[in-house]
DOPADO-916760 format. One record per residue (C-alpha): x, y, z; residue in one letter. Coordinates in steps of 0.001 Angstrom, whole numbers, padded with zeros to 6 digits, always signed. Each point is the difference from the previous one (the first is absolute). Example, Ala and Ser with C-alpha at 12.3 -4.5 7.8 and 13.67 -1.06 7.14 Angstrom:
<atoms>
+012300-004500+007800A/+001370+003440-000660S/
</atoms>
This chain:
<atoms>
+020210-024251+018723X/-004141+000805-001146X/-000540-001932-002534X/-000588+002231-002941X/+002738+001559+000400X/+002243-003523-000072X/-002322-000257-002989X/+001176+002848-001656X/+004088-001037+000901X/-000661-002731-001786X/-001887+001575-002618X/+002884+002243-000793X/+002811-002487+000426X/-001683-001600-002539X/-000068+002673-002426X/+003797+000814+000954X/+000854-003812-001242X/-002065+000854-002957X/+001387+003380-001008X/+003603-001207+000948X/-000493-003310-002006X/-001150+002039-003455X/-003705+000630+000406X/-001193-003499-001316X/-003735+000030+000813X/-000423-003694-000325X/+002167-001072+002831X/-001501+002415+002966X/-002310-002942+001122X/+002953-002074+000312X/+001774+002801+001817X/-002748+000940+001937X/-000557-003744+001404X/+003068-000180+000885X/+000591+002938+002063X/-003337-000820+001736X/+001349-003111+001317X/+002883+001398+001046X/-000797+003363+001253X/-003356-000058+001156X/-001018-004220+000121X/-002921+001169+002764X/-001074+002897-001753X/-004213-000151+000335X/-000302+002660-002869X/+001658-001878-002644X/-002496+001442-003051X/+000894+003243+001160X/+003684-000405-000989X/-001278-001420-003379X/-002262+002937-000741X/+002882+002914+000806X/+002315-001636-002074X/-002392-000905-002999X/-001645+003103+000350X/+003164+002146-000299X/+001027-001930-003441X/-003321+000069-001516X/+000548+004067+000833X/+003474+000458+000032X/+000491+002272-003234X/-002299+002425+001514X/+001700-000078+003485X/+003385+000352-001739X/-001280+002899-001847X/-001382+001516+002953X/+003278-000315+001917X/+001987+001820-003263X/-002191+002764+000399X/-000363+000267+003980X/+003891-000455-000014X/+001280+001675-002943X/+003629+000791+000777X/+000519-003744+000900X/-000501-001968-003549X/-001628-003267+000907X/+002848-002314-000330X/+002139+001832+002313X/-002265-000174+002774X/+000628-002540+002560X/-001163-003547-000944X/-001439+000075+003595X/-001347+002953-000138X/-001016-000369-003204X/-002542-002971+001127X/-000683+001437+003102X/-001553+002733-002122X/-001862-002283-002537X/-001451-001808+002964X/-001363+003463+001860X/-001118+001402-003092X/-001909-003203-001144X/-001955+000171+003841X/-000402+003571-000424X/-001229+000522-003589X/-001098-003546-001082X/-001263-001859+003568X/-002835+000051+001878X/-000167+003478+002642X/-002551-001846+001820X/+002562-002778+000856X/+003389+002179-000261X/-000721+003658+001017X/+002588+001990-002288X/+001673+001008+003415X/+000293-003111+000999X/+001397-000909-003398X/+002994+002573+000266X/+001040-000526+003168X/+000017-004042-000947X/+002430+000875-002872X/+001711+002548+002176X/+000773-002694+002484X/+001325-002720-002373X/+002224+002930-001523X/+001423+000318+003243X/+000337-003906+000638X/+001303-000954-003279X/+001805+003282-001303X/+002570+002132+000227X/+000147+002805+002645X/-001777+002526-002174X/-002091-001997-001722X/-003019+000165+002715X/-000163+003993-001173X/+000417-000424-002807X/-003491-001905-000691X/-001513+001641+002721X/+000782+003099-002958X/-001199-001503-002747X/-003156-001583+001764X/-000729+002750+000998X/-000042+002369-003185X/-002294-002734-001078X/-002556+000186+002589X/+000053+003368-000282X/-000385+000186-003606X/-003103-002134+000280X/-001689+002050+002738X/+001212-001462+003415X/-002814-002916+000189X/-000974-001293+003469X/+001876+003189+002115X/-000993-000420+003169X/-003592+001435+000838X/+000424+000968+003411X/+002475+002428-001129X/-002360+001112-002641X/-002560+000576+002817X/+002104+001943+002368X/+000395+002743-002980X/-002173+002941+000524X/-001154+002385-002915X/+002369+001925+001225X/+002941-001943-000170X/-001515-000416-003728X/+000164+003043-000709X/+003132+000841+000944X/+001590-002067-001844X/+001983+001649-003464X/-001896-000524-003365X/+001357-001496-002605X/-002078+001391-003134X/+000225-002304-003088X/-002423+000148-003463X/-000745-002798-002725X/-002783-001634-001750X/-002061-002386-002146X/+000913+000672-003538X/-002120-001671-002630X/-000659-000007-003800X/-003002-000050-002281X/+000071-002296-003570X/-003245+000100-001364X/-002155-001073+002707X/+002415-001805+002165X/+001651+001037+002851X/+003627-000551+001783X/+001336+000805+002455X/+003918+000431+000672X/+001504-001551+003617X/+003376-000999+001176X/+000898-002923+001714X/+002558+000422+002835X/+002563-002631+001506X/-002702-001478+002553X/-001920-001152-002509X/-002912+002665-000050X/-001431+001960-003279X/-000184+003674+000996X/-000266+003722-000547X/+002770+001811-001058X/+001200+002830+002868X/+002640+002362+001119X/+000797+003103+002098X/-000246+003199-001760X/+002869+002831-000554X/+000388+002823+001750X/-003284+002568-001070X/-001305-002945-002301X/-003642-000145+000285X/-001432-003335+000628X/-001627-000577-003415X/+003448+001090-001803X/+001447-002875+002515X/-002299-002351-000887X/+000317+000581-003826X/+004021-000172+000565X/-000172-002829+001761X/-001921-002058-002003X/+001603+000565-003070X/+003904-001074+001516X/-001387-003179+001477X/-002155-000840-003070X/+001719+001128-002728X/-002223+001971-001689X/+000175+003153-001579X/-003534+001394+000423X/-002227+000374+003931X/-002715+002142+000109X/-001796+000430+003287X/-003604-000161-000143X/-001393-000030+003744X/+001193-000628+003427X/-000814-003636+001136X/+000666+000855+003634X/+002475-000458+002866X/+001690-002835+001599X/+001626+000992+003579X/+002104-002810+001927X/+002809-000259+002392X/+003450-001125-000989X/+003266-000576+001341X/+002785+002295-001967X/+003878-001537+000137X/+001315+003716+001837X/-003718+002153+000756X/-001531-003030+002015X/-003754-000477+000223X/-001682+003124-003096X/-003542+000442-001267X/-000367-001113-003100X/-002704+001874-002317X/-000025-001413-003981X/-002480+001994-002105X/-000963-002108-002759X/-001031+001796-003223X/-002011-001969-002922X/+002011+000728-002843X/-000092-000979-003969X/+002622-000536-002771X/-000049-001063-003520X/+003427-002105+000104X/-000534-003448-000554X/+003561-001272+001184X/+000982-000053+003325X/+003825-000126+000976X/+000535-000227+003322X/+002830+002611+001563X/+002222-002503+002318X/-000659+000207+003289X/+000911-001289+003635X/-003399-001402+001050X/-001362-000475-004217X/+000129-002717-001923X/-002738+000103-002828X/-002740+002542-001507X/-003152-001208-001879X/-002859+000514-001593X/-003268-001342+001537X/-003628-000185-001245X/-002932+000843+002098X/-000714-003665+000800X/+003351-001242+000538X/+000429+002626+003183X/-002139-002389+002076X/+002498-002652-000303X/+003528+001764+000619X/+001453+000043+003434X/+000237+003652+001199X/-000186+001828+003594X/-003464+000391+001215X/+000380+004077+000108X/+000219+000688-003426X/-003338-002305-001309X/-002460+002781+001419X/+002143+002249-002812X/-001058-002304-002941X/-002964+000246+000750X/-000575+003577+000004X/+001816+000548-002907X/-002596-002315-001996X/-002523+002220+001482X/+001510+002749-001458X/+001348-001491-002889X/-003460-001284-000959X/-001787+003709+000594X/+002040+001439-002735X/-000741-002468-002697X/
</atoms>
C-alpha cells in the first residue's frame, strides 16, 4: 500500500473513532497515536496523518456545510459515518490543502478509493457524486492539460452556450462607497449571477438576479462591465460555454438579506479598501476595477 494513501486509512479511521466516540476534540491525539502504532507503526509520513486530521477539525463546520449543500436530500447525520469522513477528508485536500502537493484529482480518487475500502457497496459513488459537484462548482482546478490542448477552436465552438447575467452592485453614503458580494459554500466572496428567462434581456436578468440573491428591492443597471466565457461541466448537457455578462449596477438599500441558496452562504457590504483583502476568484477583480473607473467618471 503507497504510503499516503495508508496515511489517509489511518487518517480516517481516526476520525471514524472520533465521530463514533462523540466528537471530543481533545482526545484525537490520543486516538490518533494509537491507531498509528497499530495500523501504520512504519508509516514514513507520519505529519501527514497529523495535518489531514487536524486540518479537517480546525475546518470541519465549513466541510459539513459544504456536504449539506452538495448533498441536500441526504441530511448530514444520516449519511454514512464512513462516508461521512471519507468526505470531510477529500473535501479538506480539495478545498483546504495544498494543489501543488495533492492535485484535486488526485484528491477524489484518494477518497474514492477509501470509500470503496472502508464502505458500503454504494458508498464509492456516492462521494465520487458529491466530490464531484464540488469540483465542479469551483471550476474543475488542475483538469488535465493535454486534454485541454487537443481541443481545437472548433471543438470550442461547438460546444452549447450556456448564457448567464449578474453584477457588482454598490451604494453611495456621502462620499463612501460599498460594494455588495456574496460569499458561496467554498469560501469565496462573489458576484451575484443567474440564467435569464425565456425573452429576458440580459440587463433585466442581471437586475432580477441580483435583487433575489441580495435581498434588495432596488438594481439599476448603469453600464456593462464585460464578459466572462469559461468551460464547465453540466450534471445532464456535459461540457457548455459559459458566457456571464456582468453589468455595474447601483441601489439605495442599505440591508442585504440573502435569498437561500445551494452554493450561498452570506452577502455583505464591502468598502473600497477592504476588496483587496477578501478571498474571491481571480475573474471577477478586472470587474472592480472598471467599475471604479466608471464609478469615479460620474462623480
Amino acid at each position: 500500500m503507497a504510503n499516503r494513501h495508508l496515511a489517509r486509512s489511518v487518517a480516517m479511521q481516526s476520525l471514524f473513532q472520533w465521530d463514533f466516540n462523540g466528537r471530543k476534540d481533545e482526545e484525537i491525539e490520543k486516538v490518533l497515536e494509537a491507531n498509528l502504532k497499530e495500523f501504520a507503526p512504519g508509516l514514513d509520513d507520519r505529519q501527514f496523518v497529523k495535518e489531514l486530521v487536524e486540518g479537517v477539525l480546525k475546518n470541519r463546520d465549513r466541510i459539513d456545510s459544504i456536504i449539506e449543500k452538495a448533498a441536500p436530500e441526504w441530511p448530514l447525520e444520516q449519511v454514512a459515518m464512513v462516508d461521512r469522513n471519507v468526505l470531510r477528508i477529500g473535501l479538506y485536500e480539495l478545498l483546504f490543502g495544498s494543489r501543488k502537493e495533492v492535485p484535486p484529482k488526485v484528491a477524489i480518487n484518494e477518497a474514492i478509493e477509501l470509500a470503496k475500502t472502508f464502505g458500503s457497496e454504494s458508498s464509492g459513488r456516492f462521494v465520487n457524486g458529491v466530490l464531484g459537484t464540488v469540483y465542479r462548482e469551483i471550476g474543475e482546478p488542475g483538469r488535465d492539460e493535454t486534454s485541454k490542448k487537443k481541443a481545437t477552436l472548433e471543438d470550442l465552438e461547438n460546444l452549447p452556450v450556456e448564457a448567464k447575467a449578474g453584477g457588482i452592485v454598490y451604494r453611495k453614503e456621502g462620499k463612501n462607497l460599498q460594494f455588495a458580494l456574496v460569499h458561496d459554500v467554498f469560501g469565496y466572496w462573489t458576484l451575484s449571477k443567474g440564467s435569464p428567462l425565456e425573452n429576458e434581456e440580459a440587463t433585466g436578468a442581471a437586475e432580477r438576479k441580483v435583487k433575489e440573491e441580495l435581498g434588495i428591492k432596488s438594481a439599476k443597471v448603469i453600464e456593462k462591465l464585460g464578459q466572462n466565457e469559461y468551460i464547465a461541466k453540466d450534471p445532464e448537457k456535459g461540457q457548455v460555454r459559459r458566457k456571464v455578462d456582468y453589468f455595474l449596477l447601483e441601489t439605495e438599500d442599505r440591508d442585504l438579506n440573502l435569498e437561500p441558496s445551494g452554493g450561498l452562504d452570506d452577502a455583505k457590504w464591502f468598502k473600497v479598501d477592504e476588496l483587496k483583502d477578501i478571498k474571491t476568484y481571480p475573474d471577477i477583480k478586472p470587474l472592480f476595477s472598471k467599475a471604479l473607473e466608471i464609478i469615479n467618471k460620474q462623480s
